[in-house]
Residue frames as a rotation matrix with the C-alpha (Angstrom) as fourth column:
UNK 1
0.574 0.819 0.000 0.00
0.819 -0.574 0.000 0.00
0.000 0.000 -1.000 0.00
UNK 2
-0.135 -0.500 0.856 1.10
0.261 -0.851 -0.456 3.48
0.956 0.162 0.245 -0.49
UNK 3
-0.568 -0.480 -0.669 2.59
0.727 0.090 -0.681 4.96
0.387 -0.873 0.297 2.24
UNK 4
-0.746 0.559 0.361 -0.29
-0.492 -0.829 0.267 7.45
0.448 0.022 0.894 2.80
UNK 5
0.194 0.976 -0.102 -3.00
-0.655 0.206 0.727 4.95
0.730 -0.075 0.679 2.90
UNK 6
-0.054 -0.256 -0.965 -1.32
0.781 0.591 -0.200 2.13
0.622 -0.765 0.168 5.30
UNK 7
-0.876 -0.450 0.172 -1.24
0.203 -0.668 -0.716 5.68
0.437 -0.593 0.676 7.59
UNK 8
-0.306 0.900 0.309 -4.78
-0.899 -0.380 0.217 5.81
0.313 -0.212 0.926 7.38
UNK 9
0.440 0.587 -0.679 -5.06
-0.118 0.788 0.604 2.32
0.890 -0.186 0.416 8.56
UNK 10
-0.296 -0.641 -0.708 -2.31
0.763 0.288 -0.579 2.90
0.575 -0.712 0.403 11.49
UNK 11
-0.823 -0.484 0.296 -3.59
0.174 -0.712 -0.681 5.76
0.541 -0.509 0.670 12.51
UNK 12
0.540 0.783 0.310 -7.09
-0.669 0.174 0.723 4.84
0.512 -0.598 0.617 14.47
UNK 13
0.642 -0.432 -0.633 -4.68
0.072 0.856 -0.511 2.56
0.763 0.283 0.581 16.17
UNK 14
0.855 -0.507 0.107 -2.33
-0.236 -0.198 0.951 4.58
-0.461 -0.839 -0.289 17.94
UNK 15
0.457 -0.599 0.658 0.69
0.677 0.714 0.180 2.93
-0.577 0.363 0.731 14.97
UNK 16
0.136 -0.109 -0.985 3.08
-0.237 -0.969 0.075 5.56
-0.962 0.223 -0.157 13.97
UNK 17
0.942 0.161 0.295 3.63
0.258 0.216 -0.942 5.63
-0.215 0.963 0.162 9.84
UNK 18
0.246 -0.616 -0.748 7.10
-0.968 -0.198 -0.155 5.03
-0.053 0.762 -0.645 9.42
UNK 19
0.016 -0.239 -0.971 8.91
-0.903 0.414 -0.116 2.71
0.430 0.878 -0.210 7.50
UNK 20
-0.901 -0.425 -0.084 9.71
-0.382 0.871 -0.309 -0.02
0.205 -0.246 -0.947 9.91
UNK 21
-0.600 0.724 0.340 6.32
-0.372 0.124 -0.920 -0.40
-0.708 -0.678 0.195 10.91
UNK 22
0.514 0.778 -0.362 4.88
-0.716 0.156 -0.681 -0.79
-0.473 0.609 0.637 7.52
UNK 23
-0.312 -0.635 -0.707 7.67
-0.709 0.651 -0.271 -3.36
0.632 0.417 -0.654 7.26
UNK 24
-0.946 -0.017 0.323 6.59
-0.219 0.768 -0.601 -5.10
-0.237 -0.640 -0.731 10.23
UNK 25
0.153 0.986 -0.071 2.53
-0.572 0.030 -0.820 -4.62
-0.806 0.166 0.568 9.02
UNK 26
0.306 0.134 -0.943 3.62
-0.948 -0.047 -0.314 -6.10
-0.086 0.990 0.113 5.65
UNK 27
-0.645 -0.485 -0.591 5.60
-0.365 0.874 -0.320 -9.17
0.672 0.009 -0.741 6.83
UNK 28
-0.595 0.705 0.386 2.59
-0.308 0.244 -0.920 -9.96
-0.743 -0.666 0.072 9.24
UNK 29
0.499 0.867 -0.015 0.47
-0.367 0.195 -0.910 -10.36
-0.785 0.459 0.415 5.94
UNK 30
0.531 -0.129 -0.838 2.59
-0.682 0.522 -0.513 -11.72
0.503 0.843 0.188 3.32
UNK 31
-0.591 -0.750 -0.298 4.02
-0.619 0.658 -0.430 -14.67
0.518 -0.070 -0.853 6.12
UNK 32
-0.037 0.997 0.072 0.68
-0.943 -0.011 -0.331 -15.89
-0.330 -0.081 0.941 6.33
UNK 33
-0.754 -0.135 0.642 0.30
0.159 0.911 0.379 -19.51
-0.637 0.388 -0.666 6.24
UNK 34
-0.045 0.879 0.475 -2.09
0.853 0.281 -0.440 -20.66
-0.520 0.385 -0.763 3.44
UNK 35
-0.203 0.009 -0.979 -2.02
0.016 -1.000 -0.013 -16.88
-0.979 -0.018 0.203 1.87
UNK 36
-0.914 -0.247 -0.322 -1.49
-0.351 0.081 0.933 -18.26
-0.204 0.966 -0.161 -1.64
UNK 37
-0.784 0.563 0.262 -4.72
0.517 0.825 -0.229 -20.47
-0.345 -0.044 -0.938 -1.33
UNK 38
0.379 0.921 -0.092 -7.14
0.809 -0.378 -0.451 -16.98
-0.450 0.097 -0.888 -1.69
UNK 39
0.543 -0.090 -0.835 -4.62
-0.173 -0.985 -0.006 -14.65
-0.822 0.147 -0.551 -3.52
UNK 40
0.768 -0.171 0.617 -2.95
0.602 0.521 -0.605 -14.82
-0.218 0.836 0.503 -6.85
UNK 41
0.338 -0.322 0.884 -1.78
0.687 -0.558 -0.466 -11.63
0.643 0.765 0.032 -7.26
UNK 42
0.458 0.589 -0.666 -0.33
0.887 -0.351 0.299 -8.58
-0.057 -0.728 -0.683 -5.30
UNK 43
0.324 -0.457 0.828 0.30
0.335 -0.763 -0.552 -5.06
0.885 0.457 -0.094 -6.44
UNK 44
0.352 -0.310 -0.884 2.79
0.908 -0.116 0.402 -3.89
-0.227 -0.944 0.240 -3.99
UNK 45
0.994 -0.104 -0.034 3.81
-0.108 -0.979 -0.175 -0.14
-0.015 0.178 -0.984 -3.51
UNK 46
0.435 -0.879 -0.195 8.02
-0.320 0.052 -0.946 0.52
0.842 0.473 -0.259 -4.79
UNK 47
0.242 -0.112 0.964 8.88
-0.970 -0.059 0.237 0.67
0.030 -0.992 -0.123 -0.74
UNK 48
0.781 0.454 0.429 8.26
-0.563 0.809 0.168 -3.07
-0.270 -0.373 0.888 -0.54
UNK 49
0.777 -0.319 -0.542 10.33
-0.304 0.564 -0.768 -4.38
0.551 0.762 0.341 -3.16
UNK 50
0.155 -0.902 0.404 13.06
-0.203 -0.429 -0.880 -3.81
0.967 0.054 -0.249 -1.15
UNK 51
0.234 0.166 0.958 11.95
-0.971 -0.006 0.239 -5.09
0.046 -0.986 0.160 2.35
UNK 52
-0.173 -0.121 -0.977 12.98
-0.013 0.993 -0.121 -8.55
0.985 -0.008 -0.173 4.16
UNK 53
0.558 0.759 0.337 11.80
-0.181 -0.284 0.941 -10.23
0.810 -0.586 -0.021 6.41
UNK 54
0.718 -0.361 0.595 13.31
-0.636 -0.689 0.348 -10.85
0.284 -0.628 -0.724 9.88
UNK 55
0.596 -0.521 0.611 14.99
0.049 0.783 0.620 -13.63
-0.801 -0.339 0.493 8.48
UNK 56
-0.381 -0.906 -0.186 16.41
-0.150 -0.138 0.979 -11.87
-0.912 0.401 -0.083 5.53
UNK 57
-0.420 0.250 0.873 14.08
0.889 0.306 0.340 -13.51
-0.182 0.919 -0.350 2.91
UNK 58
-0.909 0.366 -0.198 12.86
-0.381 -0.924 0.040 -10.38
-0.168 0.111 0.979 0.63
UNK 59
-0.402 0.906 0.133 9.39
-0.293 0.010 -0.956 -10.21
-0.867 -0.424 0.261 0.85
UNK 60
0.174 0.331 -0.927 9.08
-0.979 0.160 -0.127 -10.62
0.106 0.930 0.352 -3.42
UNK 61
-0.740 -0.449 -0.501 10.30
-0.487 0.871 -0.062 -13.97
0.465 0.197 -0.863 -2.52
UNK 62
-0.778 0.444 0.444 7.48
-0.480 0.036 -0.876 -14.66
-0.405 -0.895 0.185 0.27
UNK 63
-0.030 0.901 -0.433 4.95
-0.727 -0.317 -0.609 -14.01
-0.686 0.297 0.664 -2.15
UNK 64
-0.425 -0.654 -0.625 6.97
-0.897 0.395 0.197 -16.56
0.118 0.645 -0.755 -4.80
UNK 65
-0.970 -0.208 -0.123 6.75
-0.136 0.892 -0.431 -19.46
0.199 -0.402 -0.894 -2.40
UNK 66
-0.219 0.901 0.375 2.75
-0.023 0.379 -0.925 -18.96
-0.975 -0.211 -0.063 -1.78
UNK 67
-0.538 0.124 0.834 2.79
0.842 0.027 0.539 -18.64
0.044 0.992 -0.119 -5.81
UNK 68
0.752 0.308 -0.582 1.42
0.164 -0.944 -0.288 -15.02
-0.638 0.121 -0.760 -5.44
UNK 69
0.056 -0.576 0.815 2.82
0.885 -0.349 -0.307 -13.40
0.462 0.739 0.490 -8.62
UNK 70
-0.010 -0.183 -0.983 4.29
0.557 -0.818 0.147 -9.75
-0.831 -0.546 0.110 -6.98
UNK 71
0.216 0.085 0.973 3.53
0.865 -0.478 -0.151 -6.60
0.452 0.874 -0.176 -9.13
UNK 72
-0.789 -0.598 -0.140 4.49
0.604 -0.797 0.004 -2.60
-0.113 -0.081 0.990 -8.91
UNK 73
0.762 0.638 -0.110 2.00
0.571 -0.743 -0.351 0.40
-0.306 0.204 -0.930 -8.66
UNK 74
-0.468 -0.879 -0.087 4.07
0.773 -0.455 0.441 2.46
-0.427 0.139 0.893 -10.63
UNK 75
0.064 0.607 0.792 1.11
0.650 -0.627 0.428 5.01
0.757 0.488 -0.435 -11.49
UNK 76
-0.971 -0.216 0.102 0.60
0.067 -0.658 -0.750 8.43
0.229 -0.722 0.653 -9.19
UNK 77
-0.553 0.773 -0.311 -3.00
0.237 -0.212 -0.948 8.43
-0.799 -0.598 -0.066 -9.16
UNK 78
-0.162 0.390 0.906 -5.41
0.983 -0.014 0.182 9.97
0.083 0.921 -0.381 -10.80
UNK 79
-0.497 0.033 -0.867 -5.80
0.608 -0.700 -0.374 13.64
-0.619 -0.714 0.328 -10.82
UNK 80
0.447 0.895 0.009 -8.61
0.603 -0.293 -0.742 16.14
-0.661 0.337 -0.671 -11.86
C-alpha cells in the first residue's frame, strides 16, 4: 500500500507511519500460512520491493513461495 493509505489504517490505532512499521505490518500479511490459497496476485507499492523479512528472505520472494505473482503500482493516481 502506499505509504499514505497504510497511515490511514495505522492511525485509528495509535501505529506511527514510518517505514519499519509498515515493514513489520507487511511481513505480518505476506508470512501468512495458506495466503497463496485466496490470492494470486499482489500489487505492492516501490517501498516493498526492497523489504525482508526478519529472516532476511525479501518479501518478493514470500509471495513466490505462496505462488502469489508480486507486481508494482508504478502510477501516481489519478488527478482532476
Amino acid at each position: 500500500e502506499y505509504t499514505g493509505t497504510i497511515g490511514k489504517r495505522f492511525a485509528p490505532i495509535g501505529v506511527e507511519n514510518i517505514e519499519e512499521n509498515r515493514r513489520l505490518y507487511r511481513q505480518l500479511l505476506f508470512t501468512t500460512k495458506g495466503l497463496g490459497q485466496y490470492i494470486s496476485g499482489a500489487i505492492t507499492f516501490e517501498e516493498t520491493l526492497f523489504h525482508k523479512a526478519d529472516d532476511g528472505t525479501p518479501f518478493v520472494e514470500l509471495l513466490k513461495r505462496e505462488g502469489i505473482v508480486p507486481g508494482i503500482k508504478v502510477d501516481k493516481g489519478v488527478k482532476p
